[in-house]
Backbone as a chain_set.jsonl record, in Angstrom:
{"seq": "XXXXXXXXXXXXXXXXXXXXXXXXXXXXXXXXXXXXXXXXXXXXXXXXXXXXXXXXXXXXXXXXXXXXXXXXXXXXXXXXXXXXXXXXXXXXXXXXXXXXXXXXXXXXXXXXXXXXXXXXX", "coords": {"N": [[19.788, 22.119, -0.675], [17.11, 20.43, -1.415], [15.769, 17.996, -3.894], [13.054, 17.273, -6.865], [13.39, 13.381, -7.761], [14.682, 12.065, -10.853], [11.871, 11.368, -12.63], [10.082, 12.636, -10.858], [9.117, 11.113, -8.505], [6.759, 9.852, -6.032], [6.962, 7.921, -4.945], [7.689, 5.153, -3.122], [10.37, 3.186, -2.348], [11.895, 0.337, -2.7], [14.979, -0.955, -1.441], [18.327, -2.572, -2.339], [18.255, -3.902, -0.104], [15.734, -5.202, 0.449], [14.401, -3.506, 2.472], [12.097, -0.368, 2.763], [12.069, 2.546, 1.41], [11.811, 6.127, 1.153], [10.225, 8.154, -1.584], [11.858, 10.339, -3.493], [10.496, 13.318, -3.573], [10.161, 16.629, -2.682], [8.543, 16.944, -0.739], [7.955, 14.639, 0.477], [5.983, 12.359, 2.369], [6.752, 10.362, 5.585], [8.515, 7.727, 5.861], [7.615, 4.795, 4.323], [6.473, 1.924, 6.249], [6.121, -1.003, 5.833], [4.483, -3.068, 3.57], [1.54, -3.954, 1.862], [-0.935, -6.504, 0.586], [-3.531, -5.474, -1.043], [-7.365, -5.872, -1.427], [-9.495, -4.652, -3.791], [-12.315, -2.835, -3.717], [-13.883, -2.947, -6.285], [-13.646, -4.036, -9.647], [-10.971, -5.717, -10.465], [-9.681, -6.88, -12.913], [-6.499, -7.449, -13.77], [-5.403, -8.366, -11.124], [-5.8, -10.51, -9.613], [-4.699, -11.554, -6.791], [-4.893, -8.902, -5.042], [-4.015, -5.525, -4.29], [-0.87, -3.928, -4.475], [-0.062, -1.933, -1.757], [1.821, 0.318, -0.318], [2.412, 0.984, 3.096], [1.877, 3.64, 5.254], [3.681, 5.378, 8.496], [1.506, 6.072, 10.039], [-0.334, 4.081, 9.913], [0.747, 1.531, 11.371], [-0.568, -0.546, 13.093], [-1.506, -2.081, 11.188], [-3.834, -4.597, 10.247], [-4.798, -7.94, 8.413], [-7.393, -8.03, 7.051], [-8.282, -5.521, 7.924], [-10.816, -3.042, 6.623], [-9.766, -0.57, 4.233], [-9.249, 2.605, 3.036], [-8.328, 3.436, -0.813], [-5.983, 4.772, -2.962], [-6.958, 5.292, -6.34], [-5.986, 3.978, -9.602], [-4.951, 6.186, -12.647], [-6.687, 8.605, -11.972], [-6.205, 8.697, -8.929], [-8.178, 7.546, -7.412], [-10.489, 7.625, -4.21], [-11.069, 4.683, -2.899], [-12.763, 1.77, -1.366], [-10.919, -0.778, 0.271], [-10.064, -4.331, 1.41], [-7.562, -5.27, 3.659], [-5.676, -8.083, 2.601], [-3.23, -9.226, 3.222], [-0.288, -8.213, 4.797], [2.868, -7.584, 3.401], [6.137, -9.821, 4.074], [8.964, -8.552, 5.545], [11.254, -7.839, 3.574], [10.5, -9.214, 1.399], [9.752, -9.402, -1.989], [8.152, -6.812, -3.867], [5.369, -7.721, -6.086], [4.907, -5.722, -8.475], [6.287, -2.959, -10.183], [8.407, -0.759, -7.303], [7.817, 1.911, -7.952], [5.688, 2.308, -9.285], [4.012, 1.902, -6.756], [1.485, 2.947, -3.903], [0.796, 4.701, -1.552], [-1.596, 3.749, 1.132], [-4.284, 5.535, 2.27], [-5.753, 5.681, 4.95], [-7.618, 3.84, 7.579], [-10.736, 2.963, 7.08], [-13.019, 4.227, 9.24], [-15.836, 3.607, 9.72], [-16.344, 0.872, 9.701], [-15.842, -2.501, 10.374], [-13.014, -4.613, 11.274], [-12.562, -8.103, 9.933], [-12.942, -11.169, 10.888], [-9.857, -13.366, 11.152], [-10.527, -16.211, 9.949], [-11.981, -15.594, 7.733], [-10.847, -14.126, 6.267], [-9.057, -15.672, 5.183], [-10.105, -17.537, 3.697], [-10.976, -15.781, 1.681]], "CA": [[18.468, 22.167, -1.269], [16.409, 19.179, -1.711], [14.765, 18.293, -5.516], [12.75, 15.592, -6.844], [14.305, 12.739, -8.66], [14.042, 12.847, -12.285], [10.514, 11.665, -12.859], [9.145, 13.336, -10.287], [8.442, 10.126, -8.207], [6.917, 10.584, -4.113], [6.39, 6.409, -4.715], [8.523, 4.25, -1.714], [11.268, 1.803, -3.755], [12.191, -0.907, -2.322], [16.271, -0.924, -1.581], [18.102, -3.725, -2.277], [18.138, -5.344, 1.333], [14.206, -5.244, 0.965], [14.02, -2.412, 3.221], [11.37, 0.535, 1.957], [12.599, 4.081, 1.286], [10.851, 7.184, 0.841], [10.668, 9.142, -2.668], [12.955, 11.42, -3.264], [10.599, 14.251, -3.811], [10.412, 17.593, -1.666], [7.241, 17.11, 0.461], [8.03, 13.098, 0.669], [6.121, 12.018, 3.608], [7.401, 9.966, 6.303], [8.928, 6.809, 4.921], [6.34, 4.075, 4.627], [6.982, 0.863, 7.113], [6.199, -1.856, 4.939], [3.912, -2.91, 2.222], [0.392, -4.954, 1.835], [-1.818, -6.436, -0.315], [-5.749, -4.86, -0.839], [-8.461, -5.97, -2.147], [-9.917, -3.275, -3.698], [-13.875, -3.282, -4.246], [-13.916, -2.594, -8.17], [-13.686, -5.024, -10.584], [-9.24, -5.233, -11.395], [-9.023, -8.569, -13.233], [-5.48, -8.136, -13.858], [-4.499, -8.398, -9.991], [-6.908, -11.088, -8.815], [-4.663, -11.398, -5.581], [-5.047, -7.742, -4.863], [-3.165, -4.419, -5.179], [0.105, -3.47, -3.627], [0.115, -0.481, -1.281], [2.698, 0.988, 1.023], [1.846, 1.12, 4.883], [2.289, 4.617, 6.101], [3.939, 5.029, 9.869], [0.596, 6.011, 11.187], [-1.328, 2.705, 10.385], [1.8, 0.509, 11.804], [-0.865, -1.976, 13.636], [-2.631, -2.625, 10.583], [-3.427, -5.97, 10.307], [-5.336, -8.401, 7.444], [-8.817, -8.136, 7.325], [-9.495, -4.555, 7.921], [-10.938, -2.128, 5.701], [-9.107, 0.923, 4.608], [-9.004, 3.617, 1.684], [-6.589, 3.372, -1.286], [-5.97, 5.304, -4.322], [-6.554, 3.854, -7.069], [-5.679, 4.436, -11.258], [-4.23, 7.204, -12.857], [-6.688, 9.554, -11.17], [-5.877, 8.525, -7.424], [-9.852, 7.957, -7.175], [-10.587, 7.086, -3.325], [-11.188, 3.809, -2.929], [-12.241, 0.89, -0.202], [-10.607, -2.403, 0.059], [-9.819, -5.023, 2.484], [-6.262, -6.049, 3.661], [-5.628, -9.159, 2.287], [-2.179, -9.629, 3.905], [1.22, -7.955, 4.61], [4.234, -8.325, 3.056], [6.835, -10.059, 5.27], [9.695, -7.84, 5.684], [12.402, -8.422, 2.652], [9.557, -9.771, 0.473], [9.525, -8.62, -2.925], [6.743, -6.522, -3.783], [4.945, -8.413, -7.184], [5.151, -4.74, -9.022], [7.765, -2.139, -9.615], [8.192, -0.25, -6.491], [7.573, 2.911, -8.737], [3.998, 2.598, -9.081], [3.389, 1.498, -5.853], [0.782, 3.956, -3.531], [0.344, 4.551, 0.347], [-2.901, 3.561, 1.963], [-5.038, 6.679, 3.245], [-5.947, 5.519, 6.132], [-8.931, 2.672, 7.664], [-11.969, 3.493, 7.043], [-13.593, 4.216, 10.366], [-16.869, 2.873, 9.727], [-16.263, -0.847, 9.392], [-15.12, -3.645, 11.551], [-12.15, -5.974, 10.662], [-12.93, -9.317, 9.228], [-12.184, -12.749, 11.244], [-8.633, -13.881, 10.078], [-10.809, -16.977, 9.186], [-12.928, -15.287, 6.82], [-9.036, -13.234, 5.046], [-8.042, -16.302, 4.785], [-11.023, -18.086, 2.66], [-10.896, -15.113, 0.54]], "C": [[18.092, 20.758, -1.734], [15.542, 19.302, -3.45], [14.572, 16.99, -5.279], [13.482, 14.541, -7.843], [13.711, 12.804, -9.832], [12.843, 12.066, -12.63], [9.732, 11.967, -11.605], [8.237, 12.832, -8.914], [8.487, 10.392, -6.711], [6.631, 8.809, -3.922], [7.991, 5.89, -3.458], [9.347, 3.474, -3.108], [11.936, 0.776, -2.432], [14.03, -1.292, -2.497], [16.948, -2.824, -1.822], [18.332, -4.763, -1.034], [16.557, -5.619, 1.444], [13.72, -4.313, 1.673], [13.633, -1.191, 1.715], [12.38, 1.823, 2.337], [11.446, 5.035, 0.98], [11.482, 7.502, -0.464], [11.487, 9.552, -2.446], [12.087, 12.931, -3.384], [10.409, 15.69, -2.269], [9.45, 17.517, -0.128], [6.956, 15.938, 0.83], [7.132, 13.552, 1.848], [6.992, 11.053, 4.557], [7.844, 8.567, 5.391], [7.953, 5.329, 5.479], [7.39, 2.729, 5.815], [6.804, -0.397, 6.904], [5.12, -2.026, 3.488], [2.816, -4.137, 2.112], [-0.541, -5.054, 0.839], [-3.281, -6.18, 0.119], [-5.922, -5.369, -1.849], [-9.551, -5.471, -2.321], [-11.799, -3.827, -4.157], [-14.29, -2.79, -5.338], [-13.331, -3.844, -8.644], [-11.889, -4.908, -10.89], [-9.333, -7.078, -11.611], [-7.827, -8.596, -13.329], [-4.475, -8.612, -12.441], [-5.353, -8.997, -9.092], [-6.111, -11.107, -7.053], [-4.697, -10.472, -4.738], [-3.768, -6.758, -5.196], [-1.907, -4.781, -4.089], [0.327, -2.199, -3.451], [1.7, -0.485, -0.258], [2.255, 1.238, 2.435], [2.501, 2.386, 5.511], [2.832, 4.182, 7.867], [2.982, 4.991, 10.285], [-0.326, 4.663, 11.247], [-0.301, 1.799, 10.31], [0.86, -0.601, 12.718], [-1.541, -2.233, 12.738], [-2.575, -3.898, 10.359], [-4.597, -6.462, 8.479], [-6.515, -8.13, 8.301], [-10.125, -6.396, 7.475], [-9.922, -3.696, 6.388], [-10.3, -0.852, 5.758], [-9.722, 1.471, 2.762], [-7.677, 4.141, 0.865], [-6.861, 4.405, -2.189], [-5.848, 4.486, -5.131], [-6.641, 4.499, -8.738], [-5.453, 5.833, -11.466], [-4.846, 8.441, -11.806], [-6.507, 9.691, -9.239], [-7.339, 8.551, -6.683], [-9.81, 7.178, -5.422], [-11.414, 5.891, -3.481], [-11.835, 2.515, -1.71], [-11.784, -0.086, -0.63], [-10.421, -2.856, 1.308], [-7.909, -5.504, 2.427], [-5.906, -7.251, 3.33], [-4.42, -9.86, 3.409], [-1.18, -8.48, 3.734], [2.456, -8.769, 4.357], [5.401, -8.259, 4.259], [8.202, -9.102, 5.034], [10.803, -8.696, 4.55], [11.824, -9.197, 1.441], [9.361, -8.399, -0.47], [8.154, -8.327, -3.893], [6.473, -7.354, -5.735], [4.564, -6.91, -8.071], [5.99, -3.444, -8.998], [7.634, -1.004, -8.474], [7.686, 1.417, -6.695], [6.274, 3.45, -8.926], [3.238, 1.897, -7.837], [2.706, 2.811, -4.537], [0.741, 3.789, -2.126], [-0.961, 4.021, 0.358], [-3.483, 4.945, 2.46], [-5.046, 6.605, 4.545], [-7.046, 4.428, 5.903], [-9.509, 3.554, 7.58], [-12.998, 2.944, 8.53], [-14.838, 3.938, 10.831], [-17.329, 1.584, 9.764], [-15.12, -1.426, 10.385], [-14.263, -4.349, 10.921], [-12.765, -7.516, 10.144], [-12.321, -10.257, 10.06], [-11.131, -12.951, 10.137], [-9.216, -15.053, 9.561], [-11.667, -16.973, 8.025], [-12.22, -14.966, 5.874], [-8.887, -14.592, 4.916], [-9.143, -17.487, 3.628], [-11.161, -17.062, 1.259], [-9.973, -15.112, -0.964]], "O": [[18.858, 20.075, -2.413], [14.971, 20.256, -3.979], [15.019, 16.106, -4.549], [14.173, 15.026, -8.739], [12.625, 13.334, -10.066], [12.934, 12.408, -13.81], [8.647, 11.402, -11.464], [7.3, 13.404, -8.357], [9.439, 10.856, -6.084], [6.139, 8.405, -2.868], [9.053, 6.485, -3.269], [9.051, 3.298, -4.29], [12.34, 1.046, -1.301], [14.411, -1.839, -3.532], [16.363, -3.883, -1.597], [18.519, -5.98, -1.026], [16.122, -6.205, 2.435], [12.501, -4.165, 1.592], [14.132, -1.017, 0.603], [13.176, 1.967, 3.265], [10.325, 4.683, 0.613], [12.675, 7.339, -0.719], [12.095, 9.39, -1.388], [12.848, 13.895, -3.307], [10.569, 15.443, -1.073], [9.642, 17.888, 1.03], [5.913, 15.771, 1.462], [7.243, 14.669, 2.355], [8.158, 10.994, 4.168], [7.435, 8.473, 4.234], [7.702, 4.965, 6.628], [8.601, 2.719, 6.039], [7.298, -1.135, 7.757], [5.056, -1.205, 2.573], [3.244, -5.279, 2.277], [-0.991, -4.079, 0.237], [-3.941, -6.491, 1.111], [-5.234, -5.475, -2.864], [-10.507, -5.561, -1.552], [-12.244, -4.837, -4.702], [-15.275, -2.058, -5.244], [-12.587, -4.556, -7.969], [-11.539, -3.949, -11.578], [-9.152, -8.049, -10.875], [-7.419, -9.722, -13.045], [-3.32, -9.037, -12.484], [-5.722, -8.462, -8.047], [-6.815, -10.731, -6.117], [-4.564, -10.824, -3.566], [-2.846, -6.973, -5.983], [-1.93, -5.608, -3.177], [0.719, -1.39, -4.292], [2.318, -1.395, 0.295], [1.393, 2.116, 2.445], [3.516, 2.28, 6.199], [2.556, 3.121, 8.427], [2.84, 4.056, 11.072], [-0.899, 4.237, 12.249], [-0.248, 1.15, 9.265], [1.496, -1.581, 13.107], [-2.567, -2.777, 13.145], [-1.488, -4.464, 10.249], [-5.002, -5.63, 7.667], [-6.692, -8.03, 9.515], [-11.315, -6.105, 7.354], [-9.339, -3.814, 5.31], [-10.187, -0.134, 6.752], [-10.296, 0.929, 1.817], [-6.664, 4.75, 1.211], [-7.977, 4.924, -2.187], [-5.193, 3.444, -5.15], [-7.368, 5.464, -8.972], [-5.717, 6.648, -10.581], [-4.133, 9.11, -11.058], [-6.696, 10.691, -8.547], [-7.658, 9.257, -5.726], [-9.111, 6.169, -5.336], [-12.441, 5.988, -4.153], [-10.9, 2.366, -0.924], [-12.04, -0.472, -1.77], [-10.537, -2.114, 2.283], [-7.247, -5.913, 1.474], [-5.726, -7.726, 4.452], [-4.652, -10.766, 4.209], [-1.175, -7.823, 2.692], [2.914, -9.849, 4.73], [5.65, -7.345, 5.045], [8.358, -9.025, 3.815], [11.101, -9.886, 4.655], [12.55, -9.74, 0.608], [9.076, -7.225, -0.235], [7.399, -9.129, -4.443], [7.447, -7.45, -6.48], [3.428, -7.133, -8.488], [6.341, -2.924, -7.939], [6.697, -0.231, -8.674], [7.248, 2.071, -5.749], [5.85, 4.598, -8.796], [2.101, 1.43, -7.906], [3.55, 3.657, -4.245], [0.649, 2.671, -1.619], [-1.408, 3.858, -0.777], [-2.734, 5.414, 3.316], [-4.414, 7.38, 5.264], [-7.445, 4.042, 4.804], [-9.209, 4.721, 7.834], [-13.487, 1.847, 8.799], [-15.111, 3.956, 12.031], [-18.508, 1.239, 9.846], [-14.074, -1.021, 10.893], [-14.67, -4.828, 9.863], [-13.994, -7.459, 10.201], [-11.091, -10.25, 10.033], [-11.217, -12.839, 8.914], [-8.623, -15.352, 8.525], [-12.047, -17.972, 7.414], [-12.529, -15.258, 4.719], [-8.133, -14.607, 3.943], [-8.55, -18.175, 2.798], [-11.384, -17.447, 0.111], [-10.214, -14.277, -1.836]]}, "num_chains": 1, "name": "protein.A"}
């Protein structure tokens, strides 16, 4: 029988070779495949370089620049932002892997951004 760990957590952690893990709890999904920063379109002064999400398997070509949908503060309010960048594999995420959130998915209405436009941002 499978349970969840003791707080309850479905967040990815970060092992210590850098490689992601899935939660521990019952209905985990798949185990994310790395981890990127957004830039969410709400005002967060304390994380001017953006948030840190988790990269589900299904958006494995995501790249910088596009737009997707995050969750975001206690209530998991849907969100857009832009990819800022991914983290390089073994790169430690800049918050505890504990409160860190998947990505929804892109948002299928919007075009990616020139990498020379992500990268003036």
């Amino acid at each position: 029988m499978t349970s969840m760990d003791s707080r309850g957590s479905r967040a990815p952690r970060v092992r210590a070779d850098g490689a992601l893990s899935a939660g521990g709890g019952l209905f985990d999904a798949a185990a994310p495949i790395g981890l990127a920063l957004v830039a969410v379109e709400r005002g967060i002064d304390h994380a001017p370089d953006g948030l840190t999400y988790s990269i589900p398997p299904e958006l494995d070509g995501l790249r910088a620049g596009e737009r997707v949908i995050v969750p975001l503060g206690r209530g998991n309010r849907p969100s857009h932002g832009w990819v800022i960048r991914r983290l390089a594999q073994g790169e430690a995420p800049p918050i505890p892997s504990a409160r860190i959130k998947p990505i929804e998915g892109r948002d299928p209405r919007s075009a990616p951004l020139p990498p020379t436009l992500v990268e003036l941002a």
